[in-house]
C-alpha positions in Angstrom: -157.1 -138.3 -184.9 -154.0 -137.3 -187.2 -151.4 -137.7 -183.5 -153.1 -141.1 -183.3 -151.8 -142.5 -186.9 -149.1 -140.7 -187.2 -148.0 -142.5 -184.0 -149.5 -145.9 -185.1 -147.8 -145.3 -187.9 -144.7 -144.7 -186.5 -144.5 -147.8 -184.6 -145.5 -149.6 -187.1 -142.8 -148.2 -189.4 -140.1 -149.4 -188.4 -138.3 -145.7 -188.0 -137.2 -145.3 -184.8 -137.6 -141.3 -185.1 -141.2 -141.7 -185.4 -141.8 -144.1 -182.9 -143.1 -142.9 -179.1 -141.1 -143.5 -175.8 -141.0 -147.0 -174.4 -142.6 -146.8 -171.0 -139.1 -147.9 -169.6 -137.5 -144.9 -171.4 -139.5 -142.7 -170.0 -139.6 -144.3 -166.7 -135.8 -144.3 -166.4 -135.7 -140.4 -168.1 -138.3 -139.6 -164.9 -135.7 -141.5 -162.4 -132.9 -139.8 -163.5 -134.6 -136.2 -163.4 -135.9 -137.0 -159.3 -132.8 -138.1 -159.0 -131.1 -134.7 -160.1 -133.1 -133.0 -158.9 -133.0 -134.3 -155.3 -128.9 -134.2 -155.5 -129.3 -130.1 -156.5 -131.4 -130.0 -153.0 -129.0 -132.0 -151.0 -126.4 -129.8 -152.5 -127.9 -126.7 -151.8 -128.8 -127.6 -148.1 -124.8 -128.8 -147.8 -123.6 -124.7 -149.2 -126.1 -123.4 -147.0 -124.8 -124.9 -143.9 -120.8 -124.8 -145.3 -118.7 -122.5 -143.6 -115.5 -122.7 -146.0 -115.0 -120.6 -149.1 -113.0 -123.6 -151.4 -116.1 -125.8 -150.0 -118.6 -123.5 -151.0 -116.8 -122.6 -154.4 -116.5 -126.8 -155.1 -120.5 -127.6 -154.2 -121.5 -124.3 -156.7 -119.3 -125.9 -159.1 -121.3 -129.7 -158.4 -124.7 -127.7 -159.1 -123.8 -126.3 -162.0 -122.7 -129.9 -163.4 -126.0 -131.1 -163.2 
């Protein structure tokens, strides 16, 4: 009972600390982590399969970027 006012309260503060996640927030924060996440795969599948050592050493350096 005490989450539920405190975030009634919140939005209807006015202070946007206190206030939840718009649903489009959250749905953009969940796009971009797929998003990453599918990009680490793709880069892992591409180090796998590379056969140069500069190749390799540039895709480790792209996963550790994200």
């Amino acid at each position: 009972m005490n989450l539920i006012r405190r975030m009634t309260m919140g939005v209807l503060s006015g202070n946007p600390k206190d206030q939840p996640m718009h649903y489009g927030e959250v749905f953009g924060l969940w796009s971009f982590l797929l998003a990453a996440k599918g990009s680490i795969a793709g880069f892992q599948t591409n180090f796998n399969h590379a056969g140069d050592a500069d190749l390799k050493k540039l895709i480790e350096e792209a996963i550790q970027a994200l």
